[in-house]
C-alpha positions as CSV (number, residue, x, y, z in Angstrom):
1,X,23.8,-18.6,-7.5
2,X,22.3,-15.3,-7.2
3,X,23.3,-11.8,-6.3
4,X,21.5,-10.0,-3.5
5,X,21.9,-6.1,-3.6
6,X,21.4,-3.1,-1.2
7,X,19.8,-0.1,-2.5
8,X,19.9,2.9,-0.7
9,X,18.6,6.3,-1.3
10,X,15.4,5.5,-2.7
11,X,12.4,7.7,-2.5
12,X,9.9,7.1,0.1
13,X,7.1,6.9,-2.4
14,X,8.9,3.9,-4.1
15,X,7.7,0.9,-4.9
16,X,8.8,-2.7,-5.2
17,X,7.3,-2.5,-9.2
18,X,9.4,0.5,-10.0
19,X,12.7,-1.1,-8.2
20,X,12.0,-4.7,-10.5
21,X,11.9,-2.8,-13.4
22,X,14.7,-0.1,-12.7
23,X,17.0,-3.2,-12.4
24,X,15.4,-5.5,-15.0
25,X,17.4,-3.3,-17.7
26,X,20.4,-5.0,-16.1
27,X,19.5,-8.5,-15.9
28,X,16.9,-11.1,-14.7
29,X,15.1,-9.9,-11.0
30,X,14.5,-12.8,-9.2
31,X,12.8,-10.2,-6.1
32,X,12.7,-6.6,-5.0
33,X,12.0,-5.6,-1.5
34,X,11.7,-2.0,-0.2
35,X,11.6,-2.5,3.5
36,X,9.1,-0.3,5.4
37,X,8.5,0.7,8.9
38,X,6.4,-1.9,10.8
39,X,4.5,0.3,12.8
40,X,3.7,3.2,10.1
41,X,4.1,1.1,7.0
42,X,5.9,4.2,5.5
43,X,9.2,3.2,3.0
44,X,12.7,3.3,4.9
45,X,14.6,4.4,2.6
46,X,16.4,1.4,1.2
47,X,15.5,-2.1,-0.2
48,X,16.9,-5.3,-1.9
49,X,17.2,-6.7,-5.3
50,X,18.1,-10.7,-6.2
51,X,19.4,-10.9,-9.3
52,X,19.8,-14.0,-11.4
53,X,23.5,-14.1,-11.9
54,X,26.3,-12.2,-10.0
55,X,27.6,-11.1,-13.1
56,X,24.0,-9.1,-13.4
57,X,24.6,-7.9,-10.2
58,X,27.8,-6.6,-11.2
59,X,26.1,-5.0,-14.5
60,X,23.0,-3.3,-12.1
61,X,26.0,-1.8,-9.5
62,X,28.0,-0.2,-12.0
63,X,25.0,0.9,-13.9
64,X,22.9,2.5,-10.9
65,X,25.5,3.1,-8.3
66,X,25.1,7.1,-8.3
67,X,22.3,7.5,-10.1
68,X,19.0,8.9,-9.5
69,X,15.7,8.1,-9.0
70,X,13.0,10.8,-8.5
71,X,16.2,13.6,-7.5
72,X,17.2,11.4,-4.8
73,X,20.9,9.4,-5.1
74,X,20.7,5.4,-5.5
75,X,23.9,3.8,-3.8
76,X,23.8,0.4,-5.4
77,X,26.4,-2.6,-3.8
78,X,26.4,-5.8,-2.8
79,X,24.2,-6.7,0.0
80,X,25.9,-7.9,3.6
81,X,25.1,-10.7,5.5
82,X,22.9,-9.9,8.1
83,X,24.3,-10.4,11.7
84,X,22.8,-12.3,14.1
85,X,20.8,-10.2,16.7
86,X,20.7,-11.2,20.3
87,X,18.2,-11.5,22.9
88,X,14.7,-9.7,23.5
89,X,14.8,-6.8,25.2
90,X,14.7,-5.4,28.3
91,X,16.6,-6.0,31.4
92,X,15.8,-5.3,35.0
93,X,18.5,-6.7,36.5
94,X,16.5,-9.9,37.4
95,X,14.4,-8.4,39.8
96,X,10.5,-8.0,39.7
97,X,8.5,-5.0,39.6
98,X,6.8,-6.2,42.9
99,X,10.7,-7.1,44.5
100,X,11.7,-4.2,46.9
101,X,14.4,-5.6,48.3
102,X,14.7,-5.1,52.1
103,X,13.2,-1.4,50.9
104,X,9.8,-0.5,52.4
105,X,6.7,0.5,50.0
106,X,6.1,3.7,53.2
């Protein structure tokens, strides 16, 4: 089984290229992901890296932990499950937009 790491500190100009080969040094990539904004499409910030074997994993964090990459910091650990998110949004209290209540419109 795999590794899956958390980078942080990456540019903003990064790519998912440049991550696969920063870590590639260290081991086998099986995928790099630098997760973007949905609505601007503009880098996070951060990403994730599978590596092949935990014990690359291990090699890439103790490698690149504290490093940089274009001036900026990496932080390089294992990746954390990610919770389980709840609901849709919104409330309202179960009440429609068109429900006054016993209030009057005038």
């Amino acid at each position: 089984m795999g590794s899956k790491l958390y980078v942080g500190g990456l540019p903003y100009a990064a790519t998912e290229a440049q991550l696969t080969t920063l870590f590639a040094a260290h081991g086998t990539v099986e995928s790099a992901r630098v997760i973007t904004d949905k609505f601007t499409g503009q880098s996070r910030g951060f990403g994730f890296v599978e590596m092949a074997s935990k014990e690359e994993g291990q090699a890439a964090i103790s490698a690149l932990n504290g490093t940089q990459m274009d001036g900026r910091p990496l932080t390089v650990n294992e990746a954390k499950p990610q919770e389980a998110r709840t609901g849709g949004g919104g409330g309202g209290g179960g009440r429609s937009r068109t429900d006054f209540g016993s209030r009057s419109r005038f």
